[in-house]
C-alpha positions as CSV (number, residue, x, y, z in Angstrom):
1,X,11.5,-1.2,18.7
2,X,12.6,1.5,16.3
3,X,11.6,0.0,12.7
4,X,9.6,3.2,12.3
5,X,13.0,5.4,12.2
6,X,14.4,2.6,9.9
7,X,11.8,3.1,8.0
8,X,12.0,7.1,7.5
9,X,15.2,7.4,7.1
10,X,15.6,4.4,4.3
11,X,12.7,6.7,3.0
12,X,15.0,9.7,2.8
13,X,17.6,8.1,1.6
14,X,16.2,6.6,-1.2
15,X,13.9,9.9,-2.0
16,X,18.0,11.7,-2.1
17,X,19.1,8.6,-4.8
18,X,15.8,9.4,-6.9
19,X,16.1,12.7,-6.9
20,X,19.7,12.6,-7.9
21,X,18.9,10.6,-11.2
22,X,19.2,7.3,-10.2
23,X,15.8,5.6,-11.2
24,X,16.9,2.3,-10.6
25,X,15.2,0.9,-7.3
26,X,17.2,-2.9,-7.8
27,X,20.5,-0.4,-6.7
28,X,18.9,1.5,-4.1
29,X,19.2,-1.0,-1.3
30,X,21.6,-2.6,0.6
31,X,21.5,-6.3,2.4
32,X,20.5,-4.9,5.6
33,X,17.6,-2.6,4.0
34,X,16.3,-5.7,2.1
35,X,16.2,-7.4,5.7
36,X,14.9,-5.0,7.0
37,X,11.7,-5.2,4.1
38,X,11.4,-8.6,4.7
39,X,11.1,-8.4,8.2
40,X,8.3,-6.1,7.8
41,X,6.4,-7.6,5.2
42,X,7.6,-4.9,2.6
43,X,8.8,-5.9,-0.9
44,X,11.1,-3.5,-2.0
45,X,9.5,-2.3,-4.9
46,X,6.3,-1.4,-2.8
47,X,9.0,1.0,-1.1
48,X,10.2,2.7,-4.3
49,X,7.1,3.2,-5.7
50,X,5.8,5.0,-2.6
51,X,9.4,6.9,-3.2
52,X,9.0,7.5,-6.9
53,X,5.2,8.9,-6.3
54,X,6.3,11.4,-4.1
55,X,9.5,12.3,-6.0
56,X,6.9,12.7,-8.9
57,X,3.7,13.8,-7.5
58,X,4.4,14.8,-4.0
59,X,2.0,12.3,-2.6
60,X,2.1,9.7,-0.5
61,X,4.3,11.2,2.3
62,X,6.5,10.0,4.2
63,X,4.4,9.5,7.2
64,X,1.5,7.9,4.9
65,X,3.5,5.7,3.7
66,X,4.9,4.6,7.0
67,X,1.9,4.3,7.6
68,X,0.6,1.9,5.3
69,X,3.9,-0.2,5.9
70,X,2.6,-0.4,9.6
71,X,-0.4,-1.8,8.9
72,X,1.1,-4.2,6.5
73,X,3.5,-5.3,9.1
74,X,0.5,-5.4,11.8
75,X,-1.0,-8.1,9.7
76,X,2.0,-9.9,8.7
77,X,3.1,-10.7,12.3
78,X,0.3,-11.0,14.0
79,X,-1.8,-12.9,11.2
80,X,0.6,-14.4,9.0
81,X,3.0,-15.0,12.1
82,X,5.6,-13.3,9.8
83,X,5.8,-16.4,6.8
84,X,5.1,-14.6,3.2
85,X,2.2,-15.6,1.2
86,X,2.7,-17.5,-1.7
87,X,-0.6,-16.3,-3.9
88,X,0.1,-13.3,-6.2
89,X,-2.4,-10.7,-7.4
90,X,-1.7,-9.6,-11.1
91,X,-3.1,-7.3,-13.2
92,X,-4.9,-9.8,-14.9
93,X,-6.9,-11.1,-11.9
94,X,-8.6,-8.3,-10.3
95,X,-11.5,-6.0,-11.4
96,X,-11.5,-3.3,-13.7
97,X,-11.4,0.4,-13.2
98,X,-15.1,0.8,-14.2
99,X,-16.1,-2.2,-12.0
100,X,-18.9,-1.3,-9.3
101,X,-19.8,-2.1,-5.8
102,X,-22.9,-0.3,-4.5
103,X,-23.1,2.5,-6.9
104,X,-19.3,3.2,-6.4
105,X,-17.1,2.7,-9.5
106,X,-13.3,1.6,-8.6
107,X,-14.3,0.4,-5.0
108,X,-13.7,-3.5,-6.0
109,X,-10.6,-2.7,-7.7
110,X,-9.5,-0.5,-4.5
111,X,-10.6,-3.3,-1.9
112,X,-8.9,-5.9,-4.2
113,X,-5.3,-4.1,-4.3
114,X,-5.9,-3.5,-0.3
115,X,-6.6,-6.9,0.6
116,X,-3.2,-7.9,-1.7
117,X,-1.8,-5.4,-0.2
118,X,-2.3,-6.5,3.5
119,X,-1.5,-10.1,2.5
120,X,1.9,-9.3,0.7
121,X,0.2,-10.2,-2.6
122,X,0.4,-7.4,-5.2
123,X,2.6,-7.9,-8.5
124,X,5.3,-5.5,-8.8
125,X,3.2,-4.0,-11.3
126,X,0.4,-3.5,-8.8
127,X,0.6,-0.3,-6.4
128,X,-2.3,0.0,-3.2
129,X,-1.8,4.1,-2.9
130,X,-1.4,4.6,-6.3
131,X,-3.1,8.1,-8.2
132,X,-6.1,6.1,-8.8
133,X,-6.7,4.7,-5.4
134,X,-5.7,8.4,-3.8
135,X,-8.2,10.0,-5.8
136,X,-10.9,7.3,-4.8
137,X,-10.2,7.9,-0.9
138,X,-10.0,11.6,-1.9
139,X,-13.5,11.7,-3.6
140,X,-14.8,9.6,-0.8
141,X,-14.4,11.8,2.2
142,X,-10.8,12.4,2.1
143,X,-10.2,8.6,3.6
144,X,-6.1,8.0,5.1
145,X,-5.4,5.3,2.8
146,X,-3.9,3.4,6.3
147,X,-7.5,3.6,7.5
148,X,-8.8,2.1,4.7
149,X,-6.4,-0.7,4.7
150,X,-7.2,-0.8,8.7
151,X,-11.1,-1.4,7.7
152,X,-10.1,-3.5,4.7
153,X,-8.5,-6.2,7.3
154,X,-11.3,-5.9,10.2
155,X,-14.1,-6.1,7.5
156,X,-12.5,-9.4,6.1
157,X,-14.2,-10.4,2.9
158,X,-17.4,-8.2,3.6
159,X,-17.7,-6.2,0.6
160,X,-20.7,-4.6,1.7
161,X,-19.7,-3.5,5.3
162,X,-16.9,-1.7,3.6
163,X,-18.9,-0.5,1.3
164,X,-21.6,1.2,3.7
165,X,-18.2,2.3,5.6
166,X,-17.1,3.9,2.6
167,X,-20.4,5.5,2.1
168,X,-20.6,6.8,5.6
169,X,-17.4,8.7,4.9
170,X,-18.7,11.3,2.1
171,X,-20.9,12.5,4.1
């Protein structure tokens, strides 16, 4: 009933250990705040990046990232029924930077990481929200990333409905 508070205040807490030196996300968490992940669909190094990028850059916020995490949980109870996905997205098997989709360089890279990252499939090494994908929804009509995830999951696999979406947004 109250995973969002959970959720904000593991934030904090592990924003305080960052800031205090310690860069070492494996020590940040405790048995009940890696239960807690789980139950939501959350890897913990998902949360610590969102940690270390605003420790760094000051973006995502809390509240963003809470709210990514809530669509990611959305999806993993209601369409995974809460079992974790077994398929892992890498580095090596999504598009490139300069990739295209409709006159819009990055968008298949962007929709790939957000479909991984709806699913629970992104590599450790793989970050939906990262500078790249924030500048994207920035240049693009200033898009929430959570609402892009939020289209990313009602359009399915339709690259080109999300794509018109996306172009509808600049405007």
């Amino acid at each position: 009933m109250h995973w969002n508070d959970t959720f904000l205040a593991l934030f904090d807490r592990c924003v305080t250990t960052y800031q205090s030196g310690n860069h070492d996300f494996e020590t940040y968490y405790q048995a009940g705040d890696l239960a807690f992940l789980i139950g939501i669909g959350h890897k913990p190094r998902e949360f610590f990046d969102f940690v270390e990028d605003f420790c760094e850059d000051g973006k995502p916020s809390a509240s963003t990232a809470l709210l990514i995490a809530a669509v990611r949980r959305d999806y993993f109870l209601t369409v995974q029924k809460g079992a974790i996905s077994n398929r892992l997205l890498t580095r090596d098997n999504i598009p490139t930077f300069g990739d295209e989709l409709e006159g819009m360089p990055y968008l298949p890279r962007i929709l790939a990481k957000a479909r991984g990252k709806i699913r629970g499939e992104l590599d450790p090494d793989l970050m939906f929200g990262c500078g790249g994908d924030r500048r994207f929804l920035e240049n693009h009509g200033d898009i929430h990333p959570a609402d892009f995830l939020r289209q990313v999951w009602a359009a399915d696999d339709d690259d080109l409905k999300l794509a018109a979406w996306v172009a509808k947004q600049k405007v």
